[in-house]
LOLUM-956606 format. One record per residue: z, y, x of N, C-alpha, C in turn. Coordinates in nm, 4 decimals. Atoms other than C-alpha are relative to their C-alpha. Layout:
LOLUM-956606
{pt {Z, Y, X}, {Z, Y, X}, {Z, Y, X}},
...
//
This chain:
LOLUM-956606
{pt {-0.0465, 0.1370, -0.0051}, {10.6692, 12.3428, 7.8051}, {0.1219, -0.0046, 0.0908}},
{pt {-0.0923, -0.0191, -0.1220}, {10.9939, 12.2352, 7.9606}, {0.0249, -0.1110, -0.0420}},
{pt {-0.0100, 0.0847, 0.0003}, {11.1920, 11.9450, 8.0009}, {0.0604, -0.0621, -0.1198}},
{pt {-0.0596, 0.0226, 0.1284}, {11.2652, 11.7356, 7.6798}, {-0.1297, -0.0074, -0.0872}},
{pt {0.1098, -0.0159, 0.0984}, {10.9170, 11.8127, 7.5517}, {-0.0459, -0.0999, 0.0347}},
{pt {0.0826, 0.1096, 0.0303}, {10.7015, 11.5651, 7.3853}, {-0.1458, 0.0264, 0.0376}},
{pt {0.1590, -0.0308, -0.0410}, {10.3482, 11.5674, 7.5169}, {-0.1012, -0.1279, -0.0015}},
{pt {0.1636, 0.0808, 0.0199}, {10.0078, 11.4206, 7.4171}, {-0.0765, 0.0250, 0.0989}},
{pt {0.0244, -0.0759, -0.1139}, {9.8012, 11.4412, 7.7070}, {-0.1381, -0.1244, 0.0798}},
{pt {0.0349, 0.0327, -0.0839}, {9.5065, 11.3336, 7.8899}, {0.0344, -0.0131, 0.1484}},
{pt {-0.0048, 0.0321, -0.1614}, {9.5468, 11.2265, 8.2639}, {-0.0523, -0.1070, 0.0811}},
{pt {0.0314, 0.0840, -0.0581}, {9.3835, 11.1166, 8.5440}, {0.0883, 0.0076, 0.1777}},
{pt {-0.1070, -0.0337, -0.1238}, {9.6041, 11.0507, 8.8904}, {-0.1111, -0.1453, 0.0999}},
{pt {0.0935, 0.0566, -0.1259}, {9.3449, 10.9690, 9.1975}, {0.1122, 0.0092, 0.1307}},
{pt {-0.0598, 0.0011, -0.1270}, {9.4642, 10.8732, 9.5560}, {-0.0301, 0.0555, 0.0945}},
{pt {0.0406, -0.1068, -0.1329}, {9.3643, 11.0186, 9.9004}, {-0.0936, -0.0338, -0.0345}},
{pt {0.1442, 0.0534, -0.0122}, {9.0321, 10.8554, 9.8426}, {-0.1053, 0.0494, -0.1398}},
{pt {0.0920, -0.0255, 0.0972}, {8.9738, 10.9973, 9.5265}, {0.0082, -0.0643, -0.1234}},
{pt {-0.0082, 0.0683, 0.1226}, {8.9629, 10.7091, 9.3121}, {0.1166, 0.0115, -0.0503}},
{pt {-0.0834, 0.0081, 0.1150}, {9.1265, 10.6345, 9.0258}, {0.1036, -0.1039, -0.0163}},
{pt {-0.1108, 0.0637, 0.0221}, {9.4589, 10.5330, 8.9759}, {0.0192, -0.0281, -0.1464}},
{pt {-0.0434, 0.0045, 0.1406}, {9.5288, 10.6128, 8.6136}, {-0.1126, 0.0704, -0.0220}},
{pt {0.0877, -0.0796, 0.0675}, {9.2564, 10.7269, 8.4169}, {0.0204, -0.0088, -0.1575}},
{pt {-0.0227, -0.0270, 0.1154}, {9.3023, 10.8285, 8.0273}, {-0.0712, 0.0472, -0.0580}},
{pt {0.1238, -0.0709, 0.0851}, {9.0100, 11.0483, 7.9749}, {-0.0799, -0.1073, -0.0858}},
{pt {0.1281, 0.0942, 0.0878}, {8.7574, 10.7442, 7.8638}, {0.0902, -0.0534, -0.1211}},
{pt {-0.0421, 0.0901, 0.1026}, {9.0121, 10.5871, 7.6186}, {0.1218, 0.0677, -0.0752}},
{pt {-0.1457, -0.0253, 0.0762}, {9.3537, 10.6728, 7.4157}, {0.0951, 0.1026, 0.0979}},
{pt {-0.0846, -0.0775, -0.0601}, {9.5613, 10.9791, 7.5288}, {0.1177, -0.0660, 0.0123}},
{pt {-0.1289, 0.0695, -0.0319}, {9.9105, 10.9221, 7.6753}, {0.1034, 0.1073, -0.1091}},
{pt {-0.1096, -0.0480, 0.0237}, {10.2204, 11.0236, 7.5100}, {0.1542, 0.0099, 0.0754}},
{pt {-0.1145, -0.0079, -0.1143}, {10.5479, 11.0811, 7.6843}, {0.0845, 0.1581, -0.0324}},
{pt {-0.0756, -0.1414, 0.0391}, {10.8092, 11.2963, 7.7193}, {0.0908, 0.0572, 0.1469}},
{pt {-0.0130, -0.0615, -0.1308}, {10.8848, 11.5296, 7.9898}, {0.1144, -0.0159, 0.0634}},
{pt {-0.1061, 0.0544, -0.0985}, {11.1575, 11.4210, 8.2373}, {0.0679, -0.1307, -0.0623}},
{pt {-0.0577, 0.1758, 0.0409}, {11.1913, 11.0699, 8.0812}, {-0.0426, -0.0873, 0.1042}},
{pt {0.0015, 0.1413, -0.1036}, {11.1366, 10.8960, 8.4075}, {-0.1842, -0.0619, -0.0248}},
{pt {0.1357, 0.1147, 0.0329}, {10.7231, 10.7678, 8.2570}, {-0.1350, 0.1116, 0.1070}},
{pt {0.1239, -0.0637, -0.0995}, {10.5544, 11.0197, 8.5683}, {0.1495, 0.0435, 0.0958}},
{pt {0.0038, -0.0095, -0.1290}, {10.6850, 11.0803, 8.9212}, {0.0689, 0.1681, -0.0279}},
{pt {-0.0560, -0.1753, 0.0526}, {10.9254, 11.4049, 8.9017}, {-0.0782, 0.1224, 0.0977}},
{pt {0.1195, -0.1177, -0.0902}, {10.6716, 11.5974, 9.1845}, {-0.1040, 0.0375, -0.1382}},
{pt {0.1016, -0.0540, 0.0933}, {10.4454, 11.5568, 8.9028}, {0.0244, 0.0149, -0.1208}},
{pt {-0.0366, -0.0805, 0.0835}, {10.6142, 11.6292, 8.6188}, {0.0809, 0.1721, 0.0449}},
{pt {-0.0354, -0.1346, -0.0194}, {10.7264, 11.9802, 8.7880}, {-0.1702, 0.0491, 0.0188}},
{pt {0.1011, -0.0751, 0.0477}, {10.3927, 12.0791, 8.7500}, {-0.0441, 0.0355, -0.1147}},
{pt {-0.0042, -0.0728, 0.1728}, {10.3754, 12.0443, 8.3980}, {0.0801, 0.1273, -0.0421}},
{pt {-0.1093, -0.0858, 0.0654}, {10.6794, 12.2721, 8.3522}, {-0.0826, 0.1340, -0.0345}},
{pt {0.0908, -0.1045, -0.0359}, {10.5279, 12.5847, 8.2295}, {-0.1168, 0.0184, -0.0926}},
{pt {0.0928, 0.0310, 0.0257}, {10.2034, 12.4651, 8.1226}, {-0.0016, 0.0349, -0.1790}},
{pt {-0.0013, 0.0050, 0.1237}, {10.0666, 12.5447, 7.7425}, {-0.1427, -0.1212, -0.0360}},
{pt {0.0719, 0.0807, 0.0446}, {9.8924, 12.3158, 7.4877}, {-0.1468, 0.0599, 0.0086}},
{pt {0.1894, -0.0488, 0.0098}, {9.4890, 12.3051, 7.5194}, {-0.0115, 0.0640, 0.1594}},
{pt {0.0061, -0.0359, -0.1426}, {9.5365, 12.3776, 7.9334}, {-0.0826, -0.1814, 0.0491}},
{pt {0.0582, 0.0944, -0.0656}, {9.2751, 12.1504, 8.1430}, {0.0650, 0.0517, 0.1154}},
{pt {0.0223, -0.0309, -0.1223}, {9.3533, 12.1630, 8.5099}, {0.0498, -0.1261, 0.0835}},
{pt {-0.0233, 0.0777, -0.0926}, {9.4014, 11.9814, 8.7997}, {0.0435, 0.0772, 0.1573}},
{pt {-0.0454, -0.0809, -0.1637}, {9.6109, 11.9835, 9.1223}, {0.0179, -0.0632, 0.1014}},
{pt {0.0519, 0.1001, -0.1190}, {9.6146, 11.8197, 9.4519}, {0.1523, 0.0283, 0.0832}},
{pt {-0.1654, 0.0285, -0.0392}, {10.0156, 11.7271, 9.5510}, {0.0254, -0.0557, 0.1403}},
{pt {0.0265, 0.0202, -0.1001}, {10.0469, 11.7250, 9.8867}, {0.0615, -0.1458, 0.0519}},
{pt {-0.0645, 0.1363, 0.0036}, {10.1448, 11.3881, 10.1060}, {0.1356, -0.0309, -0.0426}},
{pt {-0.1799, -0.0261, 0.0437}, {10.4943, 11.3176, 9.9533}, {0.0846, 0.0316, -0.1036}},
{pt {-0.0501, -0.0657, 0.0928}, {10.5195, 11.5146, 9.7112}, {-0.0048, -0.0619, -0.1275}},
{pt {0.0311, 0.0213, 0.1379}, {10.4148, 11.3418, 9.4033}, {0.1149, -0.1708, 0.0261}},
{pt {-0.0803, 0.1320, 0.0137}, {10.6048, 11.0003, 9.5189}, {0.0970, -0.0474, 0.1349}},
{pt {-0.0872, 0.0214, -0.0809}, {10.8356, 11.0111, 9.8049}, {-0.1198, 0.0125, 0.1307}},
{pt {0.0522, 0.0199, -0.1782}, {10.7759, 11.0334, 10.1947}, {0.0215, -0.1680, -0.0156}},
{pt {-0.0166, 0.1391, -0.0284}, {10.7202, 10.6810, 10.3035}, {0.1139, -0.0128, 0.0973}},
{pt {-0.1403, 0.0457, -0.0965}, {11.0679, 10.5140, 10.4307}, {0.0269, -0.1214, 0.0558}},
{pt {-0.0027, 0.1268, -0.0643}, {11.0724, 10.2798, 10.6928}, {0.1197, -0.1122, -0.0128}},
{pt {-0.0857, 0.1374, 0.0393}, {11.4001, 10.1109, 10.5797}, {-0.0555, -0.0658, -0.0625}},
{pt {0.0155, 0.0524, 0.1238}, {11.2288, 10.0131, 10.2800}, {-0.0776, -0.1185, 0.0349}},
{pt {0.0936, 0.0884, -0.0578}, {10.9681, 9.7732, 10.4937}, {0.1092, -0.0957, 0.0405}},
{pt {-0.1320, 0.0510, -0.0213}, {11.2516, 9.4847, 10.5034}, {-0.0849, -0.1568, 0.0293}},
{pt {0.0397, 0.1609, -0.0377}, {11.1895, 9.1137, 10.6352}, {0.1091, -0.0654, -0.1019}},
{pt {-0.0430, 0.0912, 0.1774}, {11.2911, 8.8514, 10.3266}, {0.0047, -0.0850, 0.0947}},
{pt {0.0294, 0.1867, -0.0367}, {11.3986, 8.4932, 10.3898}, {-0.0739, -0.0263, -0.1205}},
{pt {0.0801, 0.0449, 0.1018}, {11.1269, 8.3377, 10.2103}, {0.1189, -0.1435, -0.0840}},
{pt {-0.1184, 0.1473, 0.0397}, {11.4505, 8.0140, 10.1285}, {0.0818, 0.1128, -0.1129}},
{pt {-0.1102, -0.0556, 0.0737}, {11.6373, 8.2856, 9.9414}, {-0.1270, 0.0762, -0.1057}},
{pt {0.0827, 0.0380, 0.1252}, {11.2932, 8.3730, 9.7135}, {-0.0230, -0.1060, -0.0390}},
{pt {-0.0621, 0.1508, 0.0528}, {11.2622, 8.0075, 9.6611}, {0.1003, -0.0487, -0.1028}},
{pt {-0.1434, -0.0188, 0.0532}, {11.6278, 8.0503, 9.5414}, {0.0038, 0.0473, -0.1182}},
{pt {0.0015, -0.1378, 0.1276}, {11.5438, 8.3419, 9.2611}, {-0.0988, -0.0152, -0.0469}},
{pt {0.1007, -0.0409, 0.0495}, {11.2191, 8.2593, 9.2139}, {-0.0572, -0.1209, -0.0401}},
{pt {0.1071, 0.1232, 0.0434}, {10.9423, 8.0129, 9.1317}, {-0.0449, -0.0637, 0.1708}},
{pt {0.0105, 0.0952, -0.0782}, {11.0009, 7.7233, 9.4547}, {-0.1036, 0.0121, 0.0671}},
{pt {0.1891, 0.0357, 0.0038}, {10.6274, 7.6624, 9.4654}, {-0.0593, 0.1408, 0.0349}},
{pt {0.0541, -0.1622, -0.0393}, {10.5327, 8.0429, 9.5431}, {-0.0697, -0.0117, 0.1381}},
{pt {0.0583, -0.0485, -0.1356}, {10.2594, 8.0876, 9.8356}, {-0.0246, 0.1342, 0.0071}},
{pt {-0.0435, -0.1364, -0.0130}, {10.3047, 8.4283, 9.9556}, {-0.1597, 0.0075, 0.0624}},
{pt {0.1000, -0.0110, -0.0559}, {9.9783, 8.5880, 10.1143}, {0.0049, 0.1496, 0.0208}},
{pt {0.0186, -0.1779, -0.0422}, {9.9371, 8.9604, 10.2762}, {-0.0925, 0.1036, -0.0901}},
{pt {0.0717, -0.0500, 0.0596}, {9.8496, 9.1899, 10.0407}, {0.0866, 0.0117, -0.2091}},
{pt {-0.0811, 0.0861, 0.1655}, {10.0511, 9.0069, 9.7319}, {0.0849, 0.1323, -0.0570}},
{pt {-0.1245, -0.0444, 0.1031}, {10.2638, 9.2070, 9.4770}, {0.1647, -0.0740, -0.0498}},
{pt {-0.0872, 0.0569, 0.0287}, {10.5664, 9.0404, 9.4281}, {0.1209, 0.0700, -0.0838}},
{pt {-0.1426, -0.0491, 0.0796}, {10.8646, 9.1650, 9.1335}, {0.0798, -0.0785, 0.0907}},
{pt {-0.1139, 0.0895, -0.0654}, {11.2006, 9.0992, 9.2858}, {0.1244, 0.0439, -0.0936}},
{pt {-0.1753, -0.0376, 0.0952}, {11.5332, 9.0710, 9.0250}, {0.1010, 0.1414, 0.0734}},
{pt {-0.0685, -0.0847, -0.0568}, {11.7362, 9.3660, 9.0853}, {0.1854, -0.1080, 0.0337}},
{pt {-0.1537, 0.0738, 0.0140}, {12.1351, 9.2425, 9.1668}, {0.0684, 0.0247, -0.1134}},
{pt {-0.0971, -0.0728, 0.1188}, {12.3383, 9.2307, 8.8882}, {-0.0571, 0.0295, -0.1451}},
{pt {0.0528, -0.0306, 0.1202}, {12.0715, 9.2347, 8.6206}, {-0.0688, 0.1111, -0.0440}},
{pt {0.0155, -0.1379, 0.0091}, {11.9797, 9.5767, 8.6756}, {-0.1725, -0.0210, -0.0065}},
{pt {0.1535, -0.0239, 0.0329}, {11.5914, 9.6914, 8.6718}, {-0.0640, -0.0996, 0.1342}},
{pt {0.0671, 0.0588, -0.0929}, {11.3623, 9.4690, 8.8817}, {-0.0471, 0.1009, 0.0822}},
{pt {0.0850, -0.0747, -0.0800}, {11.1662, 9.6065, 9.1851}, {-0.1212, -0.0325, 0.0851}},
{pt {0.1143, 0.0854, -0.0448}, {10.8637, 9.5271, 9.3794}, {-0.0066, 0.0576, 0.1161}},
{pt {0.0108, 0.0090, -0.1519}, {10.7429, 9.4444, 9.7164}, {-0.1241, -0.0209, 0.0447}},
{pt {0.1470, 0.0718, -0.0267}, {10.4193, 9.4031, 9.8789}, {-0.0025, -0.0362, 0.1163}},
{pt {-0.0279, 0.0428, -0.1400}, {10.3839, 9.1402, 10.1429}, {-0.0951, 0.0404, 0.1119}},
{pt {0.0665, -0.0719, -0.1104}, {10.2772, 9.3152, 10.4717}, {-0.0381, -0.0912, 0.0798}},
{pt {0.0061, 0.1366, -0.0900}, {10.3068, 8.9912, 10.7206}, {0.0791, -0.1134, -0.0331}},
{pt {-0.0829, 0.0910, 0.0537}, {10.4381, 8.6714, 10.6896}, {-0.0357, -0.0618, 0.1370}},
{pt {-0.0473, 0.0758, -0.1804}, {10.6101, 8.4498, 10.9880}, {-0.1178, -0.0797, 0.0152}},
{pt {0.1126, 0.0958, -0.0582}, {10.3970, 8.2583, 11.1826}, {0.0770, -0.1859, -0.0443}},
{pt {-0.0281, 0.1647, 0.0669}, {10.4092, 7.8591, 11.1129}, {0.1671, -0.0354, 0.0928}},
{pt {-0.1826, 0.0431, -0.0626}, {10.7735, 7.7022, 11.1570}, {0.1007, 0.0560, -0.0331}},
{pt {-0.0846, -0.1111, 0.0286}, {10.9438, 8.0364, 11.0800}, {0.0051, 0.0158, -0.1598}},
{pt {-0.0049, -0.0666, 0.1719}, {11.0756, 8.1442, 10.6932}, {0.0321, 0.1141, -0.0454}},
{pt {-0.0361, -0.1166, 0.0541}, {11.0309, 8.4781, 10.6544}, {-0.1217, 0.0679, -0.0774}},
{pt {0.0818, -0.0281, 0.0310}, {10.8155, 8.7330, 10.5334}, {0.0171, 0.1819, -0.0304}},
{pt {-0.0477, -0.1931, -0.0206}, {10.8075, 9.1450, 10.5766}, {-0.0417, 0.0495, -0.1643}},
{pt {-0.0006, -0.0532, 0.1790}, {10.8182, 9.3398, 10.1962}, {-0.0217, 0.1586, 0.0083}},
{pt {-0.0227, -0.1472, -0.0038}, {10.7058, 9.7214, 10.2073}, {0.0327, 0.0221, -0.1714}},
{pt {-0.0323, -0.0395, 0.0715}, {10.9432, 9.8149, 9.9143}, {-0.0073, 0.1726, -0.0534}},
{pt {0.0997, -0.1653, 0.0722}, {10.7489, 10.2036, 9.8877}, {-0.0429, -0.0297, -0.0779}},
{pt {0.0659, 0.0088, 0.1403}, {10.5814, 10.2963, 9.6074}, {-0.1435, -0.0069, 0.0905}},
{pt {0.1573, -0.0068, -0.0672}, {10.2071, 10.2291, 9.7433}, {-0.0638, 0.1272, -0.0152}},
{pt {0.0855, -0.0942, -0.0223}, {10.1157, 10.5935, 9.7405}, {0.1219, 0.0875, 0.0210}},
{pt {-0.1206, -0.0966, -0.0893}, {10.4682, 10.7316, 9.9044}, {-0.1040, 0.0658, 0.1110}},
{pt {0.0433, -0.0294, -0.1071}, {10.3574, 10.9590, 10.1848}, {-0.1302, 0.0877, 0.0173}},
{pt {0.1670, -0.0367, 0.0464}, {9.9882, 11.0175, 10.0597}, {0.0356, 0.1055, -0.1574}},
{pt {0.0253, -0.0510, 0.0780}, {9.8175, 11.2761, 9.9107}, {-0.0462, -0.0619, -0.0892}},
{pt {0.0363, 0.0325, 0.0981}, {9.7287, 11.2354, 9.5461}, {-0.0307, 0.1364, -0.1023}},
{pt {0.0695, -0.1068, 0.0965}, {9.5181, 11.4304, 9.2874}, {0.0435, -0.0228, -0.1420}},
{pt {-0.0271, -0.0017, 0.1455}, {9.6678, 11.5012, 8.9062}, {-0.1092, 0.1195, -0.0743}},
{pt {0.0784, -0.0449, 0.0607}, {9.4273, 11.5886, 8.6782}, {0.0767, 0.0128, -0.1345}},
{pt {-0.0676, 0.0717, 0.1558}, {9.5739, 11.6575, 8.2913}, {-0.0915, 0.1234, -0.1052}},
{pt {-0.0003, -0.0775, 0.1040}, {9.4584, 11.8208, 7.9808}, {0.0727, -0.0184, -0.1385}},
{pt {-0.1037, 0.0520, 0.0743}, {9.7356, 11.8658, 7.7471}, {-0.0416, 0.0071, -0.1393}},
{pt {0.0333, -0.0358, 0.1415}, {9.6687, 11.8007, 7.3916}, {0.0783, 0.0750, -0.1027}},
{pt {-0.1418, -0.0628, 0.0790}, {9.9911, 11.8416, 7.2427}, {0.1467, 0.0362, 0.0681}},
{pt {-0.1002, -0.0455, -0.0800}, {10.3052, 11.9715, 7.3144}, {0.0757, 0.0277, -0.1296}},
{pt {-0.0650, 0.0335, 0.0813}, {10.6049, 11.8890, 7.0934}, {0.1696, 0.0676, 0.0617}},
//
């Protein structure tokens, strides 16, 4: 397999804890195609290599499968300038998911709110990581096909 290839493919992708992030075994295999951006390039360099009818699983150390966690990315928002872009009426709460328009039309991105100002104040902190930057994570795959 290398990059460009089409692949049918069970997968399951657990977090430090084990559970399940993506699971595929119980229902409909995935399709995809190898370095198209639809898996995490740590974990598509493990596929490389790999032949059809291979089970295995591998355990990607912290970082590796989705970035080191980067403290720029944890950014304080004026909540007046989502207001602005967004839906007015929005109560934010710790924990939340929030999409945010990219500039310019480009791909959206997301934020998850960490704290939000105390009363009086309009802000609100955004860790823009991927929620499993930093952390280990377990890839499980068995490839069906390979195109």
């Amino acid at each position: 397999m290398q990059p460009g290839s089409f692949l049918t493919l069970h997968y399951r992708l657990a977090g430090p804890d084990g559970g399940d992030i993506v699971n595929t075994f119980p229902g409909k295999p995935a399709t995809l195609s190898l370095g198209g951006g639809e898996l995490s390039p740590g974990i598509e360099a493990r596929l490389i290599g790999r032949r059809e009818g291979e089970h295995f699983t591998v355990e990607l150390d912290p970082g590796e499968a989705f970035g080191p966690r980067n403290p720029e990315l944890v950014q304080r928002v004026s909540l007046a300038l989502l207001r602005e872009h967004g839906d007015p009426d929005q109560v934010y709460t710790v924990g939340d998911v929030v999409q945010f328009p990219a500039p310019k039309g480009g791909r959206s991105f997301t934020g998850i709110v960490r704290e939000l100002a105390p009363a009086g104040e309009d802000w609100a902190v955004f860790d823009f990581n991927h929620p499993l930057a930093g952390q280990k994570v377990i890839f499980e795959v068995r490839l069906i096909g390979v195109l």
